[in-house]
C-alpha positions in Angstrom: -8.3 29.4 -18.0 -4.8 30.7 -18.5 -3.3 32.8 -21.4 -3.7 36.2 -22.4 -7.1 37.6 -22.5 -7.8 37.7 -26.1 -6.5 34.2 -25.9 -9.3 33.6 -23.0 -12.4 35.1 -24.9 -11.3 33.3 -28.3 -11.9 29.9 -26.0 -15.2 31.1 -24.5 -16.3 31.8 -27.7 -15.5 28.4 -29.7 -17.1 26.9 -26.5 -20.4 28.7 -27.4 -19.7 28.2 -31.3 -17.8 25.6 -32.0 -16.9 25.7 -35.6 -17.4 29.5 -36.2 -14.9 32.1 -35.7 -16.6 34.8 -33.0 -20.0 35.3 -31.3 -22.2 38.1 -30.5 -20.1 41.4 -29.5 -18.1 42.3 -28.6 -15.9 40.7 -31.3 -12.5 41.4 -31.2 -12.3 43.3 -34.2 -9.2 45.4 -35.2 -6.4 44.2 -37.6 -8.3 40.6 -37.4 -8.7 37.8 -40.2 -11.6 35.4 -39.8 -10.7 32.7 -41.5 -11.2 29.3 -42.4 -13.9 28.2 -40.2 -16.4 26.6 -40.9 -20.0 26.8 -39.5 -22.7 23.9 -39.9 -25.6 26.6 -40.4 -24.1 30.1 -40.6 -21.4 32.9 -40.3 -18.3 30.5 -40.9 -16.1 33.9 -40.3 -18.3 35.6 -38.1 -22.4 35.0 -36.5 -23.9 38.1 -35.0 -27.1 37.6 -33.3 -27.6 40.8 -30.8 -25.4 43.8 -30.6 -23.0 46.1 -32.5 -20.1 44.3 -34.1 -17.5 46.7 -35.8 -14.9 45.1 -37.9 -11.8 47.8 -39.2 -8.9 47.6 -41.1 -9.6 43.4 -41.3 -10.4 40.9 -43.6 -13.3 37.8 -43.8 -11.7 35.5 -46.0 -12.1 32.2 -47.2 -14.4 31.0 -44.6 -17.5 28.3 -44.7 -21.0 28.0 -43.9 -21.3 23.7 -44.9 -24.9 23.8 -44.2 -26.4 27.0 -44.6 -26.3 30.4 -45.3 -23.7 33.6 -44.8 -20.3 31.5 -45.4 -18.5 34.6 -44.3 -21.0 36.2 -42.1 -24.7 36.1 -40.7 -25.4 39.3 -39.0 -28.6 37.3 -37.8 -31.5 39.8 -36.4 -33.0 42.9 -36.5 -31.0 43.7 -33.1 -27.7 43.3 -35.0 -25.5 45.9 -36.1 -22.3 45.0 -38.3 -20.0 47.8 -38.9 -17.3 47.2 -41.6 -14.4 50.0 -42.4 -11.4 49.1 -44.7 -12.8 45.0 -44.4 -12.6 43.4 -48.0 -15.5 40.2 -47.7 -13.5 37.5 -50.2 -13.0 33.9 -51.1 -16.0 32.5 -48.5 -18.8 30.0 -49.3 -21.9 29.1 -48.0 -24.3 25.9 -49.2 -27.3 28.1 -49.6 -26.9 31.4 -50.4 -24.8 34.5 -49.3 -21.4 33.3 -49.4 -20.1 36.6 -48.7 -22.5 38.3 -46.0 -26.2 37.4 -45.2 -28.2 40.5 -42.9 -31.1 40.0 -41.2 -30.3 43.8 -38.9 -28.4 46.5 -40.1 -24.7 46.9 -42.3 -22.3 49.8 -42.5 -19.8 49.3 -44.9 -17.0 51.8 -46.3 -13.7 51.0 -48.5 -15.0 47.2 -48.0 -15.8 45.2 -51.0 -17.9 41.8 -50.8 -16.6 39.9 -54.0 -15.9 36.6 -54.5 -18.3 34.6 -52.9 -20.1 31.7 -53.5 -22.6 30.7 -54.8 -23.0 34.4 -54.4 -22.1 37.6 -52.5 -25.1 38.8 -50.8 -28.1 37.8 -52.2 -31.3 36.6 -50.4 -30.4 38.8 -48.2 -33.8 39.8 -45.8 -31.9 43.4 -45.2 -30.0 44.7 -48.3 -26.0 44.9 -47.7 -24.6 48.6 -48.6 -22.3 48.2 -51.8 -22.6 44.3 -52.4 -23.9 43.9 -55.7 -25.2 40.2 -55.7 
């Protein structure tokens, strides 16, 4: 592969995910907007499955999960870590449930605000989400 090497991981990672916008960590993750994927099953803007993804100053906007749950993001598994500072959640939708963030590990959240979503923000949930109210 040619290109720079954010260019080069983007590709490896919409090999291994085709309609979602990052995998597993690390995720490149400063001054970056996930949006408008969409995902068949989950995590249109971001899927986590092991590992410590940290997301700052960025937004998850707008994104889709067409057949399942966490429109925005699934941080799928009690081995996942999301970290979110200055990261407004906003606009996504999921089929199911979660259309903002669905956490089945662990979720740090400061100055970032999941509103918006559909059908809602964070609920059914396994692992509650610091801050999202629904």
């Amino acid at each position: 592969m040619t290109g720079s090497p954010r260019a080069t991981l983007r590709a490896i990672l919409r090999s291994l995910w085709p309609r979602a916008g990052w995998v597993g960590s690390p995720a490149p993750g400063t001054r970056s907007t996930p949006r408008h994927p969409a995902a068949a099953f989950g995590g249109g803007g971001l899927f986590t499955n092991a590992g410590t993804v940290t997301l700052s100053t960025s937004r998850v906007v707008t994104n889709r999960a067409t057949g399942g749950v966490g429109g925005g993001i699934l941080n799928n598994g009690s081995l996942s870590a999301l970290h979110l500072h200055d990261t407004p959640v906003t606009g996504n939708r999921a089929a199911e449930t979660a259309g903002g963030i669905l956490n089945g590990g662990r979720v740090t959240a400061t100055r970032s605000p999941v509103t918006g979503n559909l059908p809602n923000n964070c609920a059914g949930s396994p692992s509650p989400v610091p801050g999202c109210a629904g």
